[in-house]
C-alpha positions as CSV (number, residue, x, y, z in Angstrom):
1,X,-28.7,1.9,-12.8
2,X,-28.4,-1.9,-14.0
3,X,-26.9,-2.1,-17.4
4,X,-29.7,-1.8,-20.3
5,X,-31.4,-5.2,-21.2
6,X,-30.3,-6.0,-25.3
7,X,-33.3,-6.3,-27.3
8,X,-33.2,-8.6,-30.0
9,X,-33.6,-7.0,-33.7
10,X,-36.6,-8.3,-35.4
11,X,-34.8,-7.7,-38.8
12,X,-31.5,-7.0,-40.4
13,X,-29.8,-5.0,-38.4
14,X,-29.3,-1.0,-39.8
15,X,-26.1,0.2,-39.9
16,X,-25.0,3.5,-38.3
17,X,-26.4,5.1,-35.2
18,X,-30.3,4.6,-34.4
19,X,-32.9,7.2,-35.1
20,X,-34.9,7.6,-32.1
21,X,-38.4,9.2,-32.1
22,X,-38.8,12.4,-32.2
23,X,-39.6,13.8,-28.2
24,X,-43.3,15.4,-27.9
25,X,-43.1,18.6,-25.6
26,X,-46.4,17.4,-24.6
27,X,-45.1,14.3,-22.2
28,X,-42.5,16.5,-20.4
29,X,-45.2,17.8,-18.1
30,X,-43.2,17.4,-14.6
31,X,-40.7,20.0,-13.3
32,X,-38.2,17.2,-12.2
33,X,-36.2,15.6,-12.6
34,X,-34.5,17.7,-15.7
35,X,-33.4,16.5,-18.6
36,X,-29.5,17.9,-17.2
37,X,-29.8,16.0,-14.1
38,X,-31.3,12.5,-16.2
39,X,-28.3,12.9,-18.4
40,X,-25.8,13.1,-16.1
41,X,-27.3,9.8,-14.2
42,X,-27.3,8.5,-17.3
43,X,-23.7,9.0,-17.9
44,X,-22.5,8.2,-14.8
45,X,-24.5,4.7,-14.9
46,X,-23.8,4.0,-18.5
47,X,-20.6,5.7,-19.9
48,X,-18.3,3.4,-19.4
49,X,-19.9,2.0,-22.5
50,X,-18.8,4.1,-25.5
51,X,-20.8,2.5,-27.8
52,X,-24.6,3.0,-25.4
53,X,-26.2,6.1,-27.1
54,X,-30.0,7.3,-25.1
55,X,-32.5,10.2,-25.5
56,X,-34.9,11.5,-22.9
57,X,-38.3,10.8,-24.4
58,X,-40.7,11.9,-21.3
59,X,-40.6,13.2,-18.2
60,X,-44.6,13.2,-16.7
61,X,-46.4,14.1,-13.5
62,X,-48.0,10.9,-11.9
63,X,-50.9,11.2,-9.6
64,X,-48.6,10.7,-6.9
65,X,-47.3,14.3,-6.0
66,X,-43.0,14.4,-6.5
67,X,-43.1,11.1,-8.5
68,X,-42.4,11.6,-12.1
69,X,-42.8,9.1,-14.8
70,X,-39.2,9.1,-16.9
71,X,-39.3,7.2,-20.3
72,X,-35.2,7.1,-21.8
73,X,-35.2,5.2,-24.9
74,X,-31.3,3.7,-25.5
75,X,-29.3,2.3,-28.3
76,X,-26.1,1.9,-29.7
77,X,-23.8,3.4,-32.1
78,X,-23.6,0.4,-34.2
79,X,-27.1,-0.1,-34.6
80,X,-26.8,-3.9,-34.0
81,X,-29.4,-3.5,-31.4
82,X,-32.6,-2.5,-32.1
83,X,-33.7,0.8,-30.0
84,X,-35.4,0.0,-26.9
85,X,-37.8,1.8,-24.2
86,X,-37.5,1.7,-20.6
87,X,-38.9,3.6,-17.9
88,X,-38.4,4.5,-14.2
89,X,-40.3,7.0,-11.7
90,X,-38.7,9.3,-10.1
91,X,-39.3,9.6,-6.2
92,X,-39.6,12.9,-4.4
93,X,-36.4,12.7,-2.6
94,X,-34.6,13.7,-5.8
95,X,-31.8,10.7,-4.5
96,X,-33.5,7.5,-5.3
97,X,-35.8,6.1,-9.1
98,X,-37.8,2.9,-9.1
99,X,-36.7,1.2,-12.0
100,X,-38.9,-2.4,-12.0
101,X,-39.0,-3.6,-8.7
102,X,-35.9,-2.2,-7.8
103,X,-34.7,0.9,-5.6
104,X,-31.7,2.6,-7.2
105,X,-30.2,6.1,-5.9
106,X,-30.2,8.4,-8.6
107,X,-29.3,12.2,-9.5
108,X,-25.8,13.8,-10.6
109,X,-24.3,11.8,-8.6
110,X,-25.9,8.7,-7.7
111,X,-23.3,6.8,-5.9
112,X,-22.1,9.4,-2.9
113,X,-24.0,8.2,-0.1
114,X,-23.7,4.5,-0.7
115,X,-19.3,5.6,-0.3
116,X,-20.1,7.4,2.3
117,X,-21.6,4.6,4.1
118,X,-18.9,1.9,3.0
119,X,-15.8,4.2,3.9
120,X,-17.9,4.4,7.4
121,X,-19.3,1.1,8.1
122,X,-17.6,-1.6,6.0
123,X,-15.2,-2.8,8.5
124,X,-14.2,-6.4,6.9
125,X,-11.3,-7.8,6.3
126,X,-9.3,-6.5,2.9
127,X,-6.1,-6.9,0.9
128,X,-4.7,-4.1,-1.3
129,X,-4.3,-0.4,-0.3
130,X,-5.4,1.2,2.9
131,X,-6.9,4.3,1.8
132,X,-10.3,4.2,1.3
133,X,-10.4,6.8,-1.2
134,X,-10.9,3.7,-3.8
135,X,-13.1,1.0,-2.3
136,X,-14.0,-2.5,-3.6
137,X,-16.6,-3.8,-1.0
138,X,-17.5,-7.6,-1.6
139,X,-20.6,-8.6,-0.1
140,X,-20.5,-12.8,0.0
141,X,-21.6,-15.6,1.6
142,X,-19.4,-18.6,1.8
143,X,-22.2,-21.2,0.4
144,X,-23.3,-19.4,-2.0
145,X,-21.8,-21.3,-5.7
146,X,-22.2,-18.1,-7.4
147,X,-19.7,-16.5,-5.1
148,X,-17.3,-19.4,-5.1
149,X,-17.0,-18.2,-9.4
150,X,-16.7,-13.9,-8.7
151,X,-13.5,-15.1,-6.5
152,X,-11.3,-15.8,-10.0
153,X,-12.6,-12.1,-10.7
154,X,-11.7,-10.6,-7.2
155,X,-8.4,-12.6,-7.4
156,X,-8.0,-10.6,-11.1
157,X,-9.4,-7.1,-9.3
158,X,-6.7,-7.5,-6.4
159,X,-3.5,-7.7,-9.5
160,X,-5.0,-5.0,-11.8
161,X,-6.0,-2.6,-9.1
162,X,-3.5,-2.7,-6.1
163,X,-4.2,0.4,-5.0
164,X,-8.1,-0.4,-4.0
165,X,-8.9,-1.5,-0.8
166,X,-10.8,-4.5,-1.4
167,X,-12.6,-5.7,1.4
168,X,-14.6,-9.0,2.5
169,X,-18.3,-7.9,4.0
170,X,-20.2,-10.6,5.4
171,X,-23.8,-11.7,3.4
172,X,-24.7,-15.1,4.7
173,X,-28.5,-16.2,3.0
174,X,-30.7,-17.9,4.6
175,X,-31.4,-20.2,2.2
176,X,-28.1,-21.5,2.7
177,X,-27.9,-23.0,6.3
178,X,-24.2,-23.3,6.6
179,X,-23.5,-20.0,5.7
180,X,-24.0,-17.8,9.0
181,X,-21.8,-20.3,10.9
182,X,-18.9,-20.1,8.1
183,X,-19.4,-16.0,8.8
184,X,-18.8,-16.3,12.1
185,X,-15.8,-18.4,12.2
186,X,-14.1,-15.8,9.0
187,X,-14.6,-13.3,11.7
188,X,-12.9,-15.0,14.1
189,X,-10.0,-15.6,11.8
190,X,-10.0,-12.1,10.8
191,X,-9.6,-11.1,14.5
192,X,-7.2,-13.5,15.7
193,X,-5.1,-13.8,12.5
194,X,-5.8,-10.9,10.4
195,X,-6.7,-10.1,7.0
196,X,-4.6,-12.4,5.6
197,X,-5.2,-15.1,7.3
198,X,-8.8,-14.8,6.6
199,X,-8.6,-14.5,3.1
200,X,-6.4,-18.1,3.0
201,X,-9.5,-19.0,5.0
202,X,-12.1,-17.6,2.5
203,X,-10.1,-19.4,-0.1
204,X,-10.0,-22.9,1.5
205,X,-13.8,-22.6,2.2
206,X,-14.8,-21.8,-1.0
207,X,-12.8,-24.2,-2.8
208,X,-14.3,-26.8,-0.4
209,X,-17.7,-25.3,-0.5
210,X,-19.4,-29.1,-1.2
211,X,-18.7,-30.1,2.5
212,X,-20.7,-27.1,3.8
213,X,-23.3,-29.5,2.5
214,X,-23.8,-31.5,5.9
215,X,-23.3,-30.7,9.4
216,X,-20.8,-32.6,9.8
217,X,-19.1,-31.6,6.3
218,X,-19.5,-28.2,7.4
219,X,-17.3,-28.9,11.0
220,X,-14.6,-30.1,8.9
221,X,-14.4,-28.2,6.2
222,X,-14.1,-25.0,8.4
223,X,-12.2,-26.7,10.5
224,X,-9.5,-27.5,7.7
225,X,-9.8,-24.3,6.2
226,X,-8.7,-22.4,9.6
227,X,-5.6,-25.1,9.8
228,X,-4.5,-23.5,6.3
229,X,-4.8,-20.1,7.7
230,X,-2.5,-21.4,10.7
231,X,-4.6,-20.7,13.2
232,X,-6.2,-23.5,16.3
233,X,-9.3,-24.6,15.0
234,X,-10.7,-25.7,18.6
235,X,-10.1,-21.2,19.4
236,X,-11.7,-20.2,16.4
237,X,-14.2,-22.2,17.0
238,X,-15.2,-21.0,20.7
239,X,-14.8,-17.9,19.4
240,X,-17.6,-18.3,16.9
241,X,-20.1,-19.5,19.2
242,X,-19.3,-15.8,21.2
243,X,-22.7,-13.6,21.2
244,X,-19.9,-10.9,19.5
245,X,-18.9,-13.0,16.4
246,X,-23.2,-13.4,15.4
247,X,-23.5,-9.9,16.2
248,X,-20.7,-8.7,13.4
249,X,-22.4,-10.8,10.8
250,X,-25.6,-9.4,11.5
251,X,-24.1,-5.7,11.3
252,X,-22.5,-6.7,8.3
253,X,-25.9,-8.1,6.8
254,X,-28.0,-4.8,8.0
255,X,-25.5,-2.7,6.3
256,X,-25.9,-4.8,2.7
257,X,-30.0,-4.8,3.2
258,X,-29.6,-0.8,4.2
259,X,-28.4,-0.3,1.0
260,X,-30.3,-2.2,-1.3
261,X,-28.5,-5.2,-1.6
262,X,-30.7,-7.9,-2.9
263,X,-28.5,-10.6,-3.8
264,X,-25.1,-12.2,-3.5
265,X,-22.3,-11.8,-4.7
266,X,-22.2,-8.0,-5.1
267,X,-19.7,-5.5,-5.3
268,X,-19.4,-1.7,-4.4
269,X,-17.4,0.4,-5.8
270,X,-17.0,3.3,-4.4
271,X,-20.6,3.1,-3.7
272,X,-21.1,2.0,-7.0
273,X,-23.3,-1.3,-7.4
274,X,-21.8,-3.9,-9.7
275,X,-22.1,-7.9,-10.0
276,X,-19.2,-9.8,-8.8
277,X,-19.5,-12.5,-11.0
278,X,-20.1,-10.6,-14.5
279,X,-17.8,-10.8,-16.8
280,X,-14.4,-9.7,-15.9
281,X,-13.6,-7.6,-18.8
282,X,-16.9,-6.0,-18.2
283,X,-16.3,-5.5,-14.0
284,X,-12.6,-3.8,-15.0
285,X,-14.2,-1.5,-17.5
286,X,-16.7,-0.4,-14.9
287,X,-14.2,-0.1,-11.9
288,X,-11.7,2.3,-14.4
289,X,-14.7,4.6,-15.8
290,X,-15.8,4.9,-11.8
291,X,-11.8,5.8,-10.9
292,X,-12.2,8.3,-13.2
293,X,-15.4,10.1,-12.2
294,X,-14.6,9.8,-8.8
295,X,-10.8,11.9,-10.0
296,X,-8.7,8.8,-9.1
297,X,-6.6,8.5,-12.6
298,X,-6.0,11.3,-15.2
């Protein structure tokens, strides 16, 4: 579940813990979710954050038979943030709330079948470990100037966590015009040169990312960027114009869209949705409280 949105106190702020109101036995009216299985998604999406305190204020029938109306109300320890409300329904499947206009999985353990899928179908290049026992899945696309920032932060991710396999999935918009072609060629790299060659490419193409601009500008600035990476750019090329090359990138794209992916640059770890461009304190506080759920430290 997204981090909390900060609510902005209205006056002084109290010091201490909040007081939250007191739960009325009336609103828990709906046989599930429980209040067990709420708190453990609760932990697992928020405890990385020592300071984030909740309580379960509802948990209603809707008209809608299996979907369950869930209010949480969440604060913080230091009471510098003025307790806030939020709500999400609950869907019959027991794996999945709607939280806005969102899709998120949900239950004790929220995050197992997005792994699942990742160590199956995320088959991008990557740097770091081999196991996929701890996976850092990047989903990019190479116009995007959002994901040309997170790459200081995956540069950051691949020194403080060399055991994570890191890899590069594939996420071209279609806002941005250039970005499918770009795809296509890093998967061409990846396949001729390897994964490091690719990610010298990825690194020339987003440092040049203002000559993916133009037609032309994009030509050569792929073109340069596969001369860094040592490989012919006049191969890589053919190769990207190959039905096969396309057909990756669109695998890669279905697998983002199958799991809720909305919006680039996003990471997975170990199933686990997170931002790629958040702050980088923030990201490495998230990626160590998920090793440790998942049994990966002590």
């Amino acid at each position: 579940m997204p981090p909390a949105p900060a609510a902005a106190p209205s006056a002084p702020a109290p010091a201490g813990p909040p007081v939250f109101p007191k739960p009325d036995p009336a609103n828990f009216t709906a046989a599930t979710p429980t209040q067990e299985t709420i708190n453990a998604f609760l932990q697992t999406s928020w405890g990385y954050d020592d300071s984030r305190v909740w309580q379960v204020q509802a948990i209603m029938k809707t008209s809608v038979d299996g979907v369950s109306k869930v209010i949480i109300y969440i604060g913080d320890k230091t009471g510098k943030q003025k307790p806030t409300a939020i709500q999400f329904f609950s869907l019959p499947d027991g794996k999945h709330i709607i939280a806005g206009d969102e899709v998120i999985p949900f239950g004790e353990h929220p995050y197992a079948d997005y792994r699942s899928a990742m160590q199956e179908k995320a088959d991008g290049p990557y740097r770091g470990g081999a196991s996929k026992d701890f996976e850092i899945v990047e989903f990019a696309d190479f116009q995007c100037p959002h994901c040309k920032e997170a790459q200081a932060n995956m540069d950051k991710l691949a020194v403080d966590f060399p055991k994570a396999r890191i890899v590069f999935q594939n996420y071209p918009l279609a806002q941005h015009p250039a970005a499918a072609g770009a795809a296509a060629t890093g998967v061409c790299v990846a396949k001729q040169g390897g994964s490091t060659a690719f990610f010298q490419f990825a690194a020339a193409v987003f440092d040049g990312q203002d000559g993916l601009a133009t037609t032309d500008g994009a030509t050569l600035t792929l073109n340069s960027a596969v001369t860094k990476a040592g490989l012919d750019p006049a191969k890589i090329a053919a190769c990207a114009k190959e039905p096969a090359a396309s057909a990756a990138v669109e695998a890669s794209v279905k697998l983002a869209k199958d799991i809720n992916i909305n919006q680039t640059p996003t990471l997975l770890v170990n199933g686990r949705q997170v931002p790629a461009n958040a702050p980088y304190d923030t990201i490495k506080q998230i990626i160590e409280y998920q090793e440790k759920l998942d049994g990966l430290t002590k």
